[in-house]
N, C-alpha and C positions, 0 to 999 in steps of 0.2 A: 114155327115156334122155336125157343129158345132153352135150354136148361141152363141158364147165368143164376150166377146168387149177389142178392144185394144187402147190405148187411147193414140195417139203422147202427151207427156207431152208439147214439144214446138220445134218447127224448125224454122231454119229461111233458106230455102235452098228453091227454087222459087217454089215446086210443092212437093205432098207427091205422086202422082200419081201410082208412081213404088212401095211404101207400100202397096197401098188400093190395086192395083193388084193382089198380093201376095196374100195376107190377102182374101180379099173378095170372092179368087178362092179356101178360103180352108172354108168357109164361117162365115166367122167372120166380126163383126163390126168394124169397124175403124173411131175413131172420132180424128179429130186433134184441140189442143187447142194451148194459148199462154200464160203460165202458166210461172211464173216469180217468185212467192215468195211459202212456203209450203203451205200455206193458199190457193192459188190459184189450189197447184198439190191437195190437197184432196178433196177441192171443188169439180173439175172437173172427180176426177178422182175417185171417192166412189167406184163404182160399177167396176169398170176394173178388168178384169182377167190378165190384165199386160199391161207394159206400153212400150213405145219407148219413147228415155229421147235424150236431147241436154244437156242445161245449165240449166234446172230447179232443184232446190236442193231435191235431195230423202233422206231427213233425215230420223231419228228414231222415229220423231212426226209423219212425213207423211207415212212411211211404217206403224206405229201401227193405224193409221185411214185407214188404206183399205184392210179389212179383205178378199177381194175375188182375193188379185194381187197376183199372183203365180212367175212372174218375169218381172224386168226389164232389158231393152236393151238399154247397151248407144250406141247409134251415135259415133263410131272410137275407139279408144284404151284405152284411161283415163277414170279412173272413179270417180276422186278428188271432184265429187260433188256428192258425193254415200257415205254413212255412211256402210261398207261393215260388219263392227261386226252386227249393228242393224237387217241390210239385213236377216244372218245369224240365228243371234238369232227371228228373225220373219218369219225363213222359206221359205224367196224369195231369190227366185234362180238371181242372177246377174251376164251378161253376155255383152262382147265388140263385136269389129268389129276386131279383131288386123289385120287384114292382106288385108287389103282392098287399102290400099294407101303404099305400099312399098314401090315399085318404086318409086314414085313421091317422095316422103319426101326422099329421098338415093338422087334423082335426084336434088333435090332443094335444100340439103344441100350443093355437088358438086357444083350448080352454084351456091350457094356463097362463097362460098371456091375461085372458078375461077374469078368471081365479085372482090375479095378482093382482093386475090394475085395479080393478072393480073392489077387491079387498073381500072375497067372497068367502076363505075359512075364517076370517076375523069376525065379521059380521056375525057367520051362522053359531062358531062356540060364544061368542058374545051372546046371541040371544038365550044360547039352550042354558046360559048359565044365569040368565034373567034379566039381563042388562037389553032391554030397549030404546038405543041410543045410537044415532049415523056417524055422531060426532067422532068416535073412537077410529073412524079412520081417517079420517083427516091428514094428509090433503089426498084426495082423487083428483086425477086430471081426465080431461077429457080426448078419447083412445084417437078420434080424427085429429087431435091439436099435438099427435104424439109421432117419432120415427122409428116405424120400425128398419131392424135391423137383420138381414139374413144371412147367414153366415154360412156357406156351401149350398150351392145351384143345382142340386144335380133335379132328381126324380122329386124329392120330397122336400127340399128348400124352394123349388118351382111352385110346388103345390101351395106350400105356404102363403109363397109371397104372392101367388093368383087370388088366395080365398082374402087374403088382406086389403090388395087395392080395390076387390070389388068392395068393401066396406068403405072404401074411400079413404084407405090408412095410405099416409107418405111411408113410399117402402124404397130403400137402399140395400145392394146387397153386395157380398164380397166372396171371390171364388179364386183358390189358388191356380186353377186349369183354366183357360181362356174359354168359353163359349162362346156359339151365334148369339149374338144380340139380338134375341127376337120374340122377345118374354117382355119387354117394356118396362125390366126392373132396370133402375137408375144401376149401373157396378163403382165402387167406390175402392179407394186402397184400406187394408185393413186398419189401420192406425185412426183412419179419416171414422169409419164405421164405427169405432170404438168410441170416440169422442163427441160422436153425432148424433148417434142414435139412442132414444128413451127405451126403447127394448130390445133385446138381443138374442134372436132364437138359433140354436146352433143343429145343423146338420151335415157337418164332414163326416168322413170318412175316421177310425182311428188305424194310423198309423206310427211309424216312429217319429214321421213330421209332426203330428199332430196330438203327438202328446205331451198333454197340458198347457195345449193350444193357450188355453186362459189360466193364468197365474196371475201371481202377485203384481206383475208389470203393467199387466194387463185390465186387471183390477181396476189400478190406480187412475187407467188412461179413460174408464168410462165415470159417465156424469152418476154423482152424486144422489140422482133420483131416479136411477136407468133400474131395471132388469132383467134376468140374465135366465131364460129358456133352455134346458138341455134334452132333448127327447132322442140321442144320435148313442153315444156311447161315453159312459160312466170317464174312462180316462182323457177326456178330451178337459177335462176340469180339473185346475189343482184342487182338490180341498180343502188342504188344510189353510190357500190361498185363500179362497172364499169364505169359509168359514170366520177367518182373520178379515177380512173386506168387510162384512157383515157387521162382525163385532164394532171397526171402528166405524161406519157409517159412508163408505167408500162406495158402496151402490145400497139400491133398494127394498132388494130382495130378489128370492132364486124360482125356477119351478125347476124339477127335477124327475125326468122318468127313469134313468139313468145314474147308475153312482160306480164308481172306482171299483168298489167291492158290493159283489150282491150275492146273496142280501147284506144290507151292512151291519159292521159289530153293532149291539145292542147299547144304548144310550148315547147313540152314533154324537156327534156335538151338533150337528144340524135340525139334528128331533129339540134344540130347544129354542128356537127360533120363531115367533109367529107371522116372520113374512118370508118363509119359506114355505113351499108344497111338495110333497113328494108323492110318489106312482110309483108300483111296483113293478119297472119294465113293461108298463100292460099297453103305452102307445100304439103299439103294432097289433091289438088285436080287435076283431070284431069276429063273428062267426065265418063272415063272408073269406074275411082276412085269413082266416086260419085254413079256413077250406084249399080256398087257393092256394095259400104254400105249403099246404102237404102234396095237392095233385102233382103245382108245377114241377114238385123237388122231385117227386118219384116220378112224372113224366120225362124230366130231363135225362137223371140216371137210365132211363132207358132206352134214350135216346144216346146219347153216347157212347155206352157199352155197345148198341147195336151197329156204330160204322157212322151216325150221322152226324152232322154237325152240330155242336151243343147254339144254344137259344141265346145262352147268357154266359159265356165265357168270360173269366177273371183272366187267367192266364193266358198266354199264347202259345200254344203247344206245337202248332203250324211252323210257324217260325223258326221257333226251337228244330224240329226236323227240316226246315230249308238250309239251315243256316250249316248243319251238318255233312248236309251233303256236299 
């Protein structure tokens, strides 16, 4: 048995219940705080032999004030609020969830893909508002007669573009990391993608490459009747690019689980649009989903704190100590 403390940086998810489980049956501490600015993560978190993180920022101020954190665990796949060099160079092991909400997100991006195409919020406030009529969406195409477009390969651009062909959809996709070819999605150059494909669903990573992946340039380069899927993270999209695409008739419209800012200012400019959809972040959940990455996250934290090799390492901590020697 162990006397370690693991300290939730901050959750906002109704109960930590299924952490402390975990945790307290390998016998570790578990304290959870609600830790908002670095000030608040070092306050809270001195003494921690590692952490479980949501949104609170783990800078290179806050990792060099907590001499005893061996690693941190973000909550799901990104880690954009993780200073991953500092991590590194101070020896804490940083490690995701990536495989916890596949489905769901492959799932949520399809229905809105199907929302969009199909034209399925126009129809439904069209009827509740008494209007009886197909006519109003005009034109619908037909989803086999369309391409789609996948934009990063990893775990849940796969998933995607697996649930699509089996519908019989022409699927192209585009990935800045080379993969095995062994998924039987067509790979295309990014420009080619753009100009090609009727739909466009986006699952990279955000980083400093890939912010604002799609802009104004970028807008311009897809067809005129295309739409543009976001279920990955909010800054991979300019907005106010889009929002301007939109206005002048540059693509077709958006689904959106994901925004820039969340939740967004109030009478955001995208809430007036009716061929846009939006989700409140919720692609990644299901009960299953959630389950899973609360065990995995506080199963890994204990696993690493205790000497073992983490499951899902971001960082290379290894290295970092070969390369020292």
């Amino acid at each position: 048995m162990t006397n370690k403390l693991i300290v939730i940086t901050d959750c906002d998810h109704p109960t930590v219940d299924i952490e402390k489980k975990v945790l307290e049956e390998q016998g570790f501490t578990v304290v959870l705080e609600s830790c908002n600015t670095e000030e608040e993560v070092i306050e809270k978190c001195q003494v921690a032999d590692g952490l479980i993180n949501q949104y609170a920022p783990i800078t290179k101020k806050v990792m060099s004030s907590l001499p005893n954190c061996k690693v941190v665990v973000r909550y799901g796949v990104g880690v954009d609020n993780v200073d991953l060099n500092a991590a590194t160079d101070a020896g804490i092991q940083i490690c995701n969830v990536p495989d916890y909400g596949v489905e769901e997100v492959s799932d949520h991006a399809l229905a809105l893909i199907f929302s969009l195409t199909r034209k399925i919020d126009l129809f439904s406030n069209s009827v509740k508002q008494n209007n009886w009529d197909f006519q109003i969406s005009r034109p619908i195409r037909r989803l086999k007669a369309l391409t789609l477009g996948v934009v990063g390969l990893g775990r849940i651009g796969k998933a995607t573009a697996r649930k699509a062909k089996a519908m019989g959809w022409n699927v192209i996709g585009y990935d800045q990391k080379v993969h095995p070819v062994d998924d039987g999605i067509k790979r295309v150059p990014f420009d080619t993608l753009l100009e090609t494909a009727d739909i466009i669903s986006v699952h990279v990573p955000f980083t400093a490459e890939t912010y604002h992946l799609f802009n104004q340039e970028e807008f311009k380069k897809m067809k005129q009747t295309a739409f543009i899927v976001n279920t990955a993270r909010g800054p991979l999209i300019d907005e106010l690019a889009l929002v301007d695409a939109l206005e002048k008739g540059e693509i077709a419209g958006a689904g959106l689980d994901v925004l820039e800012r969340e939740p967004p200012i109030k009478n955001h400019p995208l809430f007036s649009f009716d061929n846009v959809i939006l989700t409140p972040h919720a692609a990644w959940y299901s009960e299953e989903a959630s389950f899973d990455l609360k065990r995995k996250a506080a199963e890994e934290a204990a696993n690493v704190v205790l000497g073992f090799l983490p499951r899902n390492p971001v960082n290379d901590i290894q290295a970092r100590e070969e390369s020292r020697k």
